[in-house]
N, C-alpha and C positions, 0 to 999 in steps of 0.2 A: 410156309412163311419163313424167312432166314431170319437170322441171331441178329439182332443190332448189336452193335458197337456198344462195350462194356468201358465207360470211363470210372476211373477210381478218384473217391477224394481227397484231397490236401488239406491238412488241418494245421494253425497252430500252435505249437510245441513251447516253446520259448520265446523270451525276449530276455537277449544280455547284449553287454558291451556301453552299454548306458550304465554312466556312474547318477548322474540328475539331468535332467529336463530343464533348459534353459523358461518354461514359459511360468512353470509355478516356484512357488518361492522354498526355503530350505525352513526348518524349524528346529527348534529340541525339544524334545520326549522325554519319558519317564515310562521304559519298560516293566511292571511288576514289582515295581516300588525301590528299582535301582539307582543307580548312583546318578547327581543330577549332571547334565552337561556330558554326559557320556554317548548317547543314540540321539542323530538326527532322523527326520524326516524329509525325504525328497521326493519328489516327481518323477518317475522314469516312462515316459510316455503314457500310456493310458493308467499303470499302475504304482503303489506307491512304494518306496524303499524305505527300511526302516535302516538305518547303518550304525551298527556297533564303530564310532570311530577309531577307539585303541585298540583291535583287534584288526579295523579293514575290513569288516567281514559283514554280507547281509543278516539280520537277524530275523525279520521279516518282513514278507512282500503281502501289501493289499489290495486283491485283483478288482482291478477295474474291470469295462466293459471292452467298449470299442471309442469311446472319445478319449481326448488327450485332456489329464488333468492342469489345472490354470490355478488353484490357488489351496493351500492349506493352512488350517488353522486349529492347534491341541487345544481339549477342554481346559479349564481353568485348574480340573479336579485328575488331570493327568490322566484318564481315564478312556479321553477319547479321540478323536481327530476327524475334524470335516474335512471333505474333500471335496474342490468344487470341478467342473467337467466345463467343454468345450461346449456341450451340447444347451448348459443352462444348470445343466442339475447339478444337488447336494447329496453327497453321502457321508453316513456317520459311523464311520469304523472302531469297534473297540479295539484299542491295543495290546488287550487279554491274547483274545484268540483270533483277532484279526477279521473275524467276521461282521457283515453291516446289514442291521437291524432295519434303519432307517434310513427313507431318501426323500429328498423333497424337487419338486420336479414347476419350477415357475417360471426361469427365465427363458429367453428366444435363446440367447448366444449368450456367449463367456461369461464366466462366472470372474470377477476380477478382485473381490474383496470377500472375506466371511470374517465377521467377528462375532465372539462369544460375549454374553452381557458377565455380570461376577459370580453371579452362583451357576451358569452354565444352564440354566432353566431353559432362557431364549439367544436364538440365533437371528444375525442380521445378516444378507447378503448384498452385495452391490455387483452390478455387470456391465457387457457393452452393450444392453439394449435399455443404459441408463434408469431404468427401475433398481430401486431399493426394496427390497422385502424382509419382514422381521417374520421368524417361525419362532411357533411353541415345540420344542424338542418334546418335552414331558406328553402333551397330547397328540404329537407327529403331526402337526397339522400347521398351515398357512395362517397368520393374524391376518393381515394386510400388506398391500403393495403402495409404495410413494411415490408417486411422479413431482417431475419436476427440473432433474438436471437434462441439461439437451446435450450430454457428452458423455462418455465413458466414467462411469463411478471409479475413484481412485481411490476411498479410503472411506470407511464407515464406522465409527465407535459411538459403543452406549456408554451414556456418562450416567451421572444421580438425578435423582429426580426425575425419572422416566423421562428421558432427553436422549435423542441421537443427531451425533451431527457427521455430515458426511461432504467431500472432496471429490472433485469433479474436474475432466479435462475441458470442461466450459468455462475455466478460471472462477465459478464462486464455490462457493463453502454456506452451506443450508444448516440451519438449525433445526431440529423437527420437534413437536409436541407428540408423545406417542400416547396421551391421554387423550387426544381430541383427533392425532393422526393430522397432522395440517402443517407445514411448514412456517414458521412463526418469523424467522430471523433469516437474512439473506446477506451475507459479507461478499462484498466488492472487492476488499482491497487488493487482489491479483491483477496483474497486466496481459498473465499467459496462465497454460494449467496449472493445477492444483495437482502436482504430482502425489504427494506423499505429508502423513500427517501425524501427528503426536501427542499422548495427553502427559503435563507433567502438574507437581504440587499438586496433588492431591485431585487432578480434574480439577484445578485452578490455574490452568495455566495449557494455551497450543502453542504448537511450534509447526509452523507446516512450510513444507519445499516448494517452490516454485520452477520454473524455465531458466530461471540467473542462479546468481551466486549467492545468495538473501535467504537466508532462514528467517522468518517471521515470525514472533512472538504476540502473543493476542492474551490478556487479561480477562480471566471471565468471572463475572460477580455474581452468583444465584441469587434471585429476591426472591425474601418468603415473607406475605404478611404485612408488603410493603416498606421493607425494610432490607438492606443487602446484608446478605448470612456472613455472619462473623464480624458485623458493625457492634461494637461497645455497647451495652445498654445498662442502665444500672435502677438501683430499687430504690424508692422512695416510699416508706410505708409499704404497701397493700398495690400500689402500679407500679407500670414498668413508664419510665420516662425517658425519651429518646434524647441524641444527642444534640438532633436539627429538629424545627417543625417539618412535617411531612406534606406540609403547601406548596413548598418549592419545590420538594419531587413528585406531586400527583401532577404537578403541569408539564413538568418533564418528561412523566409517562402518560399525560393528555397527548402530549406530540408524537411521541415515540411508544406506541404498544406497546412494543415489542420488548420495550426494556420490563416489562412485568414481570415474563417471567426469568430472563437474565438480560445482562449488559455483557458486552465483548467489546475491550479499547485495545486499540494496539500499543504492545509495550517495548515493543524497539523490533532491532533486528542482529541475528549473526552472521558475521560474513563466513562464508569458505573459501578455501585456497582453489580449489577447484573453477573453473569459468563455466560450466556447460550446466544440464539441467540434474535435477537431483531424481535419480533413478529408484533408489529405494531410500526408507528411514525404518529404524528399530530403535526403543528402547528394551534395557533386561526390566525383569520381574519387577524391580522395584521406582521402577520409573528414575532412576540418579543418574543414568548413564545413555548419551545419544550417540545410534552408529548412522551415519548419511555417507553415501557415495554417490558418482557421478558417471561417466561412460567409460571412468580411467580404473587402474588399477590401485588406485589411494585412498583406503577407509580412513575417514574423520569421525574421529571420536573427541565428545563434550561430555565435562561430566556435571550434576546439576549442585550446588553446594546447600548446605542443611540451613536452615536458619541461624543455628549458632557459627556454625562459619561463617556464612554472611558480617553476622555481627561484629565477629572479630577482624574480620577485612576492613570494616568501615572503620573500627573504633583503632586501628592502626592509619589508614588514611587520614583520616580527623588527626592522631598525635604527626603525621607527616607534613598534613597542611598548615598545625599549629607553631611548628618549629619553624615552617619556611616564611610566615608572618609574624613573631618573633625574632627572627634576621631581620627583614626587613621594616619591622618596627624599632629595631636598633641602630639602622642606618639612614631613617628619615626620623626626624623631628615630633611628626604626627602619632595622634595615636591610630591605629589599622582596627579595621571594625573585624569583631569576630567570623573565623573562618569559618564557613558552610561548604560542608562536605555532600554533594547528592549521589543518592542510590542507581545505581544504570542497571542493564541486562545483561552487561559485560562482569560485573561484580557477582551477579547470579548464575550465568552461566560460563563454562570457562573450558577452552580449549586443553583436552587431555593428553592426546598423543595422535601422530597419524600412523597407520600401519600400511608397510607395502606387500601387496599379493604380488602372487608368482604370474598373473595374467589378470586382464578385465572383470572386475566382479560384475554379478549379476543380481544376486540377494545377498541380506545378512540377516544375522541374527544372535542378538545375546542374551548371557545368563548370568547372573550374578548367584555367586558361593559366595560358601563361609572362608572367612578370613579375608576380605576383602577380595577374593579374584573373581574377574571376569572372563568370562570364556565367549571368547566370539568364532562363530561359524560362518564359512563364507561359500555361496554357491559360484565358480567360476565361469567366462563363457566358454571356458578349454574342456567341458565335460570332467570336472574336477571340482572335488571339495576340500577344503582345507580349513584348521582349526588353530585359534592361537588362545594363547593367556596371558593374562594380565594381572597384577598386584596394582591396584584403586589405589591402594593405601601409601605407595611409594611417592615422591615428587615428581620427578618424572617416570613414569613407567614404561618397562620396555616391552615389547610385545614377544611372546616364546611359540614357537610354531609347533603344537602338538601332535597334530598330525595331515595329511598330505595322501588323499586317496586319489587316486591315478592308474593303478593296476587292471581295474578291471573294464577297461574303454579307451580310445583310442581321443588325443586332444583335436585333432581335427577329423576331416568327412574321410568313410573308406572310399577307394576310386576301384581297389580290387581285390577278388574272393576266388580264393580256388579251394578245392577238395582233394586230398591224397587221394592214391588208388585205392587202400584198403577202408575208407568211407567214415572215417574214425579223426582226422585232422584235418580242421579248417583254418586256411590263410586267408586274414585279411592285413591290406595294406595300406596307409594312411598318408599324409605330406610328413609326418617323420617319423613313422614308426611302422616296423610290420611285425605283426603277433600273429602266432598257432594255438589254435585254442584246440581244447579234446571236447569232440561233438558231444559225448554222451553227459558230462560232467556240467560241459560251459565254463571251463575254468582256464586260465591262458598259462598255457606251456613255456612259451617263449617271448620273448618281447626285444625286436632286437634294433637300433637305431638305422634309420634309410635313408636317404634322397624323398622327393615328392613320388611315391609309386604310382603307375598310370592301368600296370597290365605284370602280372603273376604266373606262377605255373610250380607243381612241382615236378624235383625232375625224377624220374624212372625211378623206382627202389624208396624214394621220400625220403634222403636224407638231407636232399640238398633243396633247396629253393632257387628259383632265378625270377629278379623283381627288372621289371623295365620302367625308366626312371621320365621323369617331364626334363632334364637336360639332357636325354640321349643318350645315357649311360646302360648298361647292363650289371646289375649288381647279385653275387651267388652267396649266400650264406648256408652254412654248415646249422641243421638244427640240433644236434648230440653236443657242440658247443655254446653255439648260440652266437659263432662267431662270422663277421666279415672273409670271403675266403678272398674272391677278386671282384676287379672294376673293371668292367670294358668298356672302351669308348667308341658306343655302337651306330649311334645315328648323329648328325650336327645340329638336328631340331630334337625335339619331344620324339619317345620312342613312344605311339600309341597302342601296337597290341605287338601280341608273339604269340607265337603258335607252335605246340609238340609234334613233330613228325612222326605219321602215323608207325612208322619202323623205329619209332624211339629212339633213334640214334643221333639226333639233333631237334634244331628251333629254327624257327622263321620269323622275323622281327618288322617290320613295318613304321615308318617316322613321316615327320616334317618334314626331313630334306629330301621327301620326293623318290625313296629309294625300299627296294625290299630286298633285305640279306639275308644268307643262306648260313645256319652255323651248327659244328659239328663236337659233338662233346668228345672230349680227351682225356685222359688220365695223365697229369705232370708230375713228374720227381721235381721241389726245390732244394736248391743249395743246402748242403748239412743236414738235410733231413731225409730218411730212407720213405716215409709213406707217401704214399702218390693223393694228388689233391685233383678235384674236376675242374676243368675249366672248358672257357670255347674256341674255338677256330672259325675264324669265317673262310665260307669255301666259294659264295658264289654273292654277284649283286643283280637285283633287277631294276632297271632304268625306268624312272615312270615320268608321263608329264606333269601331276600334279602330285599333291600332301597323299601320303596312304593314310587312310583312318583305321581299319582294320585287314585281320590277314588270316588265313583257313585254307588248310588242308582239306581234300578229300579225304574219308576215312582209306578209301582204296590206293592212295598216295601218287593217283594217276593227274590230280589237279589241283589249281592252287585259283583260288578266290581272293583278289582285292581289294577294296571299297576306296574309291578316290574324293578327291574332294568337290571336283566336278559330278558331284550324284551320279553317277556312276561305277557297277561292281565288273569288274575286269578278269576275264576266267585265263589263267596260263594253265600248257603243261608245264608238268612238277620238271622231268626229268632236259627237256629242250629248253624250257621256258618261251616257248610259241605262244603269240597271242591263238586263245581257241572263242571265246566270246567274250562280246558287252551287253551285259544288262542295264536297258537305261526305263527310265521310265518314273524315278522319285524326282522329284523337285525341287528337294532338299539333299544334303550329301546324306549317307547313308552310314547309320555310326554304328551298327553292330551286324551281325551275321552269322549264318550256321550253315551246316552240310548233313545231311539223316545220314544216319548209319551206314544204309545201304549206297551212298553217291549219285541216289537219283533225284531229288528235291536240296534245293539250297533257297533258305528265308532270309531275306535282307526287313532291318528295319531302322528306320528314317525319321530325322528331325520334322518331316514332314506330317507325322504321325501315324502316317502307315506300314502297313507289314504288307509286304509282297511273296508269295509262291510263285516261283520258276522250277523249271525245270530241267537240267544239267546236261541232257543228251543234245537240243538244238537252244537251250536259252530261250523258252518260251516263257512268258507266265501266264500260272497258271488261275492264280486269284489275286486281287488288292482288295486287302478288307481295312476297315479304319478303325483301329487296333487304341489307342489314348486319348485323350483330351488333350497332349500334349508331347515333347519328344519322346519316341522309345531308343533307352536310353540302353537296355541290353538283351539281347536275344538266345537260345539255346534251346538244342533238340534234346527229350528227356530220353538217354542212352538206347538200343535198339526199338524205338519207336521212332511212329511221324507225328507223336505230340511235342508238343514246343512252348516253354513260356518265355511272356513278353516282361519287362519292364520300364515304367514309364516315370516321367515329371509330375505325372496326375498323380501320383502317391499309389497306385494301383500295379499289382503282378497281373497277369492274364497268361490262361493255358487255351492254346488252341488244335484245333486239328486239321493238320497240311493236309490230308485226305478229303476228308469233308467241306474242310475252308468251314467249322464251325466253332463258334467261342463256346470255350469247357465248363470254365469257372473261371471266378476273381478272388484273387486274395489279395484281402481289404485288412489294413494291420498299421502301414507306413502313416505318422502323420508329416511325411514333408517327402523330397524328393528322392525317388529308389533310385541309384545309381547303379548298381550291377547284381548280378546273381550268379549263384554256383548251384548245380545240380550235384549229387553225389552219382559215381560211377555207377552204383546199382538201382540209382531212378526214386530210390525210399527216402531220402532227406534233400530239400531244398536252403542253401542260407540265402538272404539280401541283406541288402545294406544300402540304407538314406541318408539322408541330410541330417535327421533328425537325432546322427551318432550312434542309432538302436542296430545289431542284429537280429535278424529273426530269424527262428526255426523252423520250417514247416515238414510234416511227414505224412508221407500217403498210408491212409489207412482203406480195411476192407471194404469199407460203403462205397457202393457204385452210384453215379450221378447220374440222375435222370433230366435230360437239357428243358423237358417242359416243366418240370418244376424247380429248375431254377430260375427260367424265365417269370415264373410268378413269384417268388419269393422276390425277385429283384422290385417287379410291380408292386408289392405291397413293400417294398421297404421305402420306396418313393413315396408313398401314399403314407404311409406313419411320417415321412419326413416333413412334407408338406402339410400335415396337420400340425406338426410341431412348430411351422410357423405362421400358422394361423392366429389373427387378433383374440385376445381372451373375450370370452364370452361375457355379454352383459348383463348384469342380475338386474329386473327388471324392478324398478320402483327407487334405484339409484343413479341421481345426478354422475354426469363424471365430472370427476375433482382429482384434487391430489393424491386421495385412499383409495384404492383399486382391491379388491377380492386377489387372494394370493395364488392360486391355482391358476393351471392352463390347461385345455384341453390337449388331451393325451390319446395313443389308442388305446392305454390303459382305463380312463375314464370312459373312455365310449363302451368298453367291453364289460367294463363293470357295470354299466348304465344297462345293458344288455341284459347281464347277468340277474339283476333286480325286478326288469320287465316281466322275464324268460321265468324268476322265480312269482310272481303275482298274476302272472297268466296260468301255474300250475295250480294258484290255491283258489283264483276263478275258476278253474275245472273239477277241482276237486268240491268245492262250497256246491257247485253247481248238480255236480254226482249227488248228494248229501243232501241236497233238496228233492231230488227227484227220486232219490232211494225213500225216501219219509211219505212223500207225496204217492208213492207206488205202495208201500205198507199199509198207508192212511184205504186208499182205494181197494185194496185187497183183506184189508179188515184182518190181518194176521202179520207174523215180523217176519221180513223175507232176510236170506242171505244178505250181509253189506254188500257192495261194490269192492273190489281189488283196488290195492291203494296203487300209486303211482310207483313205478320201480324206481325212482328217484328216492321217492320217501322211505322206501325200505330200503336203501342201500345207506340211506343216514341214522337209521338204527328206528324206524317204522313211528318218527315221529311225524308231529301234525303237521299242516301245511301253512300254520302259522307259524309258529315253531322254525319251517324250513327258511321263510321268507328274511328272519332275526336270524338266520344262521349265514344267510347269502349278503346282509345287509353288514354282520360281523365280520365278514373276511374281506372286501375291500379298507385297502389303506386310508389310515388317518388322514393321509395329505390329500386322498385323490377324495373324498368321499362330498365335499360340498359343490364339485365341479361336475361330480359324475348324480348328484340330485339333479342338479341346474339343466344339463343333458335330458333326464329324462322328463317324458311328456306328460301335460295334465290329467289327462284320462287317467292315471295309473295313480294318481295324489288321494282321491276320496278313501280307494280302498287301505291306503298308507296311512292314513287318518285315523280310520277306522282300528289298523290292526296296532297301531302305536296308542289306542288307547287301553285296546288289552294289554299290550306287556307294561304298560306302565299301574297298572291294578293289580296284577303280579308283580310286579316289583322286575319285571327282566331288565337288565342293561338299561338302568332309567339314566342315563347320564347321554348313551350314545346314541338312544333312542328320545332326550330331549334335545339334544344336538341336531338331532333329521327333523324334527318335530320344531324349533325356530327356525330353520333356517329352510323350510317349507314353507311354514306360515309367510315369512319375510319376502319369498320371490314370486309367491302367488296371492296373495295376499288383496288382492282386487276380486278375484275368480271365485276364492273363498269367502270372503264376505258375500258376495250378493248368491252366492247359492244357499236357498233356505233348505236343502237336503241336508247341510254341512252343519246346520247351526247347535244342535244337540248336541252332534259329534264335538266337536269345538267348545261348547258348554260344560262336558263332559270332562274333556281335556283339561279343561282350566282349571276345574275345584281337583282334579286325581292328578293333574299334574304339581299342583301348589303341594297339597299335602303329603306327598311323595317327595317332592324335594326337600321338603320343610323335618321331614325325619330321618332323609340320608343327612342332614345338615346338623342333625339331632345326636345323631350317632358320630359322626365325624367331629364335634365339638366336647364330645363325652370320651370318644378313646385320647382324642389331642392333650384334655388336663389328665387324664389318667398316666399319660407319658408322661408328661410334665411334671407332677406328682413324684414314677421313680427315678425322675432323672435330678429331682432335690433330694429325695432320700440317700439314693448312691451318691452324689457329691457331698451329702452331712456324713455320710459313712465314712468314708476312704477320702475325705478333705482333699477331693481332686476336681477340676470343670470339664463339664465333656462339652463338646460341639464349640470349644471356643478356644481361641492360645489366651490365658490368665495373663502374661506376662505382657501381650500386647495390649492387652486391657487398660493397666494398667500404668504405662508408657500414655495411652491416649488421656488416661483421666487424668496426670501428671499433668499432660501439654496443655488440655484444655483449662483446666485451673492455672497455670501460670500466665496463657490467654487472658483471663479473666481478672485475676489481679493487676496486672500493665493495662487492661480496657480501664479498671477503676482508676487506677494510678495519673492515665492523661487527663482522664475526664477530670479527678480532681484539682 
């Protein structure tokens, strides 16, 4: 039997050159209790960045998976950071050590808001598959899910009073009840989406963006008791006597329900300078200051004023309006009735400053410091972040640009990547910049101003570059300087590829105007200077009918490979330049090509989306295989072999084998379109480069690939895919309505569901053995040998098989563990029954084990009832379950005052408050009694 073919696999290594990810948003952090305003957080494709901004420098990265992150959001308590995924999912990173504990896994697609409530307990997510979901962080587990917007959720905050309201690209804005879970309040007022939304005064006050130029402010009044929180009330004797009868408002909220539990009026609007829609909104930490932009490079900034400013604006207005009717009560006869001065939203809210960026923002984000400054951070669309400050406290404030990350990313897409010969420096090239980065490091050597580059190379020896340009220039840079050497003016169209002559003694150039030249390196003396510098000579042209797209050498330097725009590759010799063949047969022109080492196979591949094998001796081909879902957009043979990877628009590399005509592997990493790839000379490092601004690294390691199991691995990755967007599962005995069960089936859920089955099927064998061991003792009138336990159970330290069942029921996640119940089948609930009422007589995990125990009852609950097997069992349940609860409740209420206890002692000790700021305290019971004297003041 002969050797099969031994493929080696390609793994990824890195991902640099991405400063942020245009799709999630920017944040700040608080590294280990440092300085605030100092570390953003960003997006860099599927992982997240942490960036020291005064240094420029990463401080830490948190690995994602394989989806690309959509939205982030820091705990309250600094502590932590959600991250939300393409795929639906949540993850919860510490910024300790960067590791994540927790995920929550509910939505179909994009996750597009996550907001933390104030003690960080619970989280809210909004997506595009229009579901809102609130999780419990503390039990890792899903509450419920909210239907209701028919649009992409844009924006979701937990307010007081267990209240969420959330923003929708269906133009309304829902209020929810999260005590009853039901959407109570529906706001119309939009014409178009609800982009972006804000809470100010205290959750007294929204401000939310629209499609125009209209910020909208909305007044919200909480009622408690029948009365709106913060309305006047004063004592008379022993009752509390209101300032109205409460007739006229129980008919008002006879009409309107809704107003029971809050009213929302709207209380004006502000304009912005901007015309287009409002792309993002931020306030900092203390809710005083509004950042809004638009599709432009112009953040507008509003700041909010304190009540006593306020005051003082008015009580100057009023002396303004007094003087001007006092003139004119001195120039007419009459007497002028007193002037009345009214309050607007214009007096409340007040335009700060606009600040200009270096390019189109995409997000922002503020913080307010001590001493009045604000620090705003801005994500760009130029693959840039930048940072300004500001002094609140001056009249006008001027904005001061702190810092300006740009070094390590390129502001627009690379179009080309090459590799030195010693495998150690990578060029890529951008529409105005071309940078050498050192492979092993990722850090960029050079960075030096271009033209739009289309097509690279370095030349012999690596000290020089030659870049071909989209205006047909040839431009040579010196990397030991970093300087401009010369500018040729090579083609009259776009020069689209060039190619090093396998004798390294020149290049081959290819353009627009129809032409392919021949050019030969030189060594030039200029004027006044003794060292000689490279440059090119052209020595020959080839005349073509149509656009050349690319251009290739034989490695044996005996043929020259065209690609025309008539999909057609056109073979000359090198040295006559005789037509010797046409390759026709794409349909599409043909945008990239290659030649195998040895000159016997040349692959072309095609907007068409295929890759073609010919053959170089008569132009035959040899295979058409359909290589993307879309154009393949660059082709290369991996150096003395006939393997080859493709690059496509599908976001997908692919290696194939010209021999075989068989596909290798995919490397799956891009999330937008891979424009080019460089192989290194010696076949061990691969770079690409997308749309998506990212490099990647990939390196061949020792694992050989076996093509039938990749082929299944592919097969179940579709099959995990297509589960994940499968309709959630319905718990039986629930209407649908607006509250939906927050989980989704997973193949994590099916497998754990498995896992549970697989573990109660062994304690059915083992009960089973244990009967019959008893049963065979009983009959033989003497004590025989046990049974051998199950090597499962002795590999868990020879515990029982009840025991194993709470150990398998332990290790499934909090988030997946109600959807992977619902999964499994009734036959396997009685003995579940059964053994959750042992451990709750022992006292095992009575919390998580009455967690599976309601929320069994709950979805079987018909099947349970009428089996009178169950009814004992279930009887049993009820009194050992109450009083079990009723004593961890006993003990938890007994350690809680005993805290309580020395956290009065230490505060009578050392006259200090813990778990509170004193001084905020303070300040609030200040305000609140001056409140309350002005309530008695009008009323009397």
């Amino acid at each position: 039997m002969g050797l099969t073919k031994q493929y080696l696999r390609y793994v990824p290594s890195a991902v640099f050159g991405v400063i942020g990810s245009q799709k999630a948003n920017i944040a700040y952090v608080t590294l280990r209790g440092g300085e605030k305003g100092r570390y953003v957080a960003v997006a860099a494709c599927e992982q997240v960045f942490i960036w020291d901004v005064r240094k420029g420098e990463k401080v830490l990265i948190l690995q994602g998976q394989k989806h690309e992150v959509t939205f982030l959001c820091p705990s309250p308590d600094g502590v932590h950071i959600a991250v939300g995924y393409e795929d639906g999912a949540v993850r919860i990173f510490s910024l300790l050590n960067g590791e994540s504990n927790v995920s929550f896994n509910g939505h179909k697609s994009a996750v597009t808001v996550i907001h933390y409530d104030t003690l960080g307990a619970r989280l809210v997510t909004g997506s595009k598959d229009t579901d809102v979901i609130v999780w419990d962080i503390i039990n890792e587990c899903g509450l419920f899910r909210l239907k209701g917007h028919k649009d992409v959720v844009t924006q979701a905050l937990l307010i007081k009073k267990n209240l969420l309201v959330t923003s929708s690209k269906d133009s309304f804005v829902k209020w929810w009840d999260l005590d009853t879970q039901h959407c109570f309040k529906t706001m119309v007022g939009h014409r178009s989406e609800v982009w972006s939304m804000v809470l100010l005064n205290h959750q007294n006050r929204l401000l939310t963006g629209s499609a125009d130029s209209e910020l909208r402010a909305w007044d919200i009044s909480y009622l408690q008791e029948g009365r709106v929180e913060g309305e006047p009330v004063v004592k008379k004797g022993k009752t509390l006597v209101k300032e109205e009868e409460d007739e006229e408002r129980d008919e008002e909220l006879d009409e309107n329900p809704e107003e029971r539990i809050l009213s929302c009026k709207k209380a004006g609007s502000i304009l912005r300078e901007a015309r287009d829609r409002v792309v993002s909104m931020a306030t900092d930490n203390r809710a005083r200051i509004i950042a809004c932009h638009g599709n432009d490079a112009v953040l507008e900034l509003f700041t909010v004023l304190s009540e006593e400013e306020i005051q003082k604006k008015m009580s100057k207005k009023l002396k303004k309006a007094k003087k001007k009717a006092a003139k004119t009560q001195e120039n007419a006869s009459e007497e002028a009735a007193e002037p009345v001065v009214e309050q607007s939203l214009k007096d409340e809210i007040i335009r700060l400053n606009n600040l200009k960026a270096s390019s189109k923002i995409r997000w922002v984000d503020c913080l307010s410091c001590a001493g009045g400054e604000l620090k705003v951070a801005l994500l760009l669309q130029n693959n840039t972040i930048e940072t300004y400050s500001l002094k609140t406290t001056e009249k006008i404030p001027t904005a001061n640009k702190t810092a300006r990350l740009t070094l390590g990313g390129h502001r627009t897409d690379i179009r080309t990547l090459a590799f030195s010969s010693d495998n150690l420096a990578v060029l890529s090239g951008s529409g105005d910049t071309v940078k050498v980065w050192n492979r092993s490091t990722l850090q960029v050597i050079r960075t030096m101003a271009c033209e739009y580059s289309l097509c690279s190379l370095f030349v012999p020896g690596d000290r020089q570059i030659i870049l071909g340009t989209k205006s047909g220039k040839l431009q040579i840079f010196e990397l030991a300087s970093g300087s401009l050497l010369e500018t040729v003016d090579a083609h009259e169209g776009a020069l689209w590829s060039l190619c090093l002559a396998p004798d390294q003694r020149g290049i081959v150039t290819g353009g627009a105007d129809k032409t392919v030249k021949f050019w030969d390196f030189e060594l030039v003396k200029d004027e006044g200077t003794t060292q000689k510098r490279l440059t090119l000579k052209h020595s020959r042209t080839l005349q073509l009918e149509e656009d050349v797209l690319c251009v290739k050498f034989s490695p044996d330097h005996r043929l020259l490979a065209v690609s025309l725009l008539d999909c057609t590759v056109k073979v000359f010799y090198t040295d006559s330049l005789k037509f010797f063949l046409s390759l026709y047969g794409h349909k599409l022109p043909v945008l990239c090509l290659d030649i195998s080492h040895d000159s016997t196979l040349i692959a072309t591949g095609s907007a068409d989306r295929n890759v073609k094998i010919w053959g170089l001796d008569f132009g035959d081909c040899h295979r058409s295989m359909f290589a993307h879902d879309d154009s393949v957009m660059f082709l290369q043979f991996v150096p003395k072999t006939h393997l080859f990877f493709t690059a496509g628009k599908d976001r997908k590399i692919k290696q194939w084998d010209a021999d075989k005509f068989v596909h290798v592997q995919t490397l799956e990493g891009h999330h937008r379109e891979v424009w080019c790839l460089t192989i290194s000379p010696n076949g061990d490092h691969i770079v690409s480069a997308s749309h998506d601004k990212s490099l990647r690294l990939w390196e061949r390691t020792r694992e050989p690939i076996i093509l039938e199991e990749e082929k299944e691995m592919a097969r179940e990755a579709e099959i995990e895919e297509s589960m994940g967007k499968e309709e959630a599962p319905v718990v039986p005995g629930e209407t649908p309505g607006e509250a939906a069960p927050a989980g989704k089936k997973t193949v994590e859920t099916v497998k754990a569901a498995e896992r549970i089955m697989e573990a109660l099927e062994l304690y059915r064998d083992e009960m089973r053995q244990m009967e019959d061991h008893k049963f065979a003792c009983k009959h033989a009138g003497k004590e025989l040998p046990p049974p051998k336990p199950n090597m499962i159970l002795v590999a868990f330290g020879n515990i029982s098989p009840a025991q194993y069942v709470l150990e398998v029921i332990k290790k499934v996640r909090s988030s997946e563990l109600e959807i992977s119940l619902l999964v499994l089948p009734f036959p396997y609930v009685p003995d579940l029954l059964k053994l959750f009422n042992g451990y709750i007589q022992r006292g095992l995990n009575v919390e998580l084990v009455c967690r599976c125990l309601f929320f069994l009852l709950k979805i079987h609950f018909g099947q349970i009832s009428s089996n009178q097997m169950l009814l004992s069992v279930i009887d049993e349940l009820r009194t050992n379950t109450l009083s079990k609860v009723q004593e961890m409740r006993d003990i938890m209420g007994f350690n809680h005052a005993a805290l309580l206890f020395l956290q009065r002692e230490i505060e009578s000790k050392e006259d200090v408050m813990f778990f509170a700021d004193a001084t905020g305290q303070l300040k609030e019971k200040k305000k609140r009694r001056r409140k309350r004297e002005r309530a008695i003041l009008t009323i009397a």
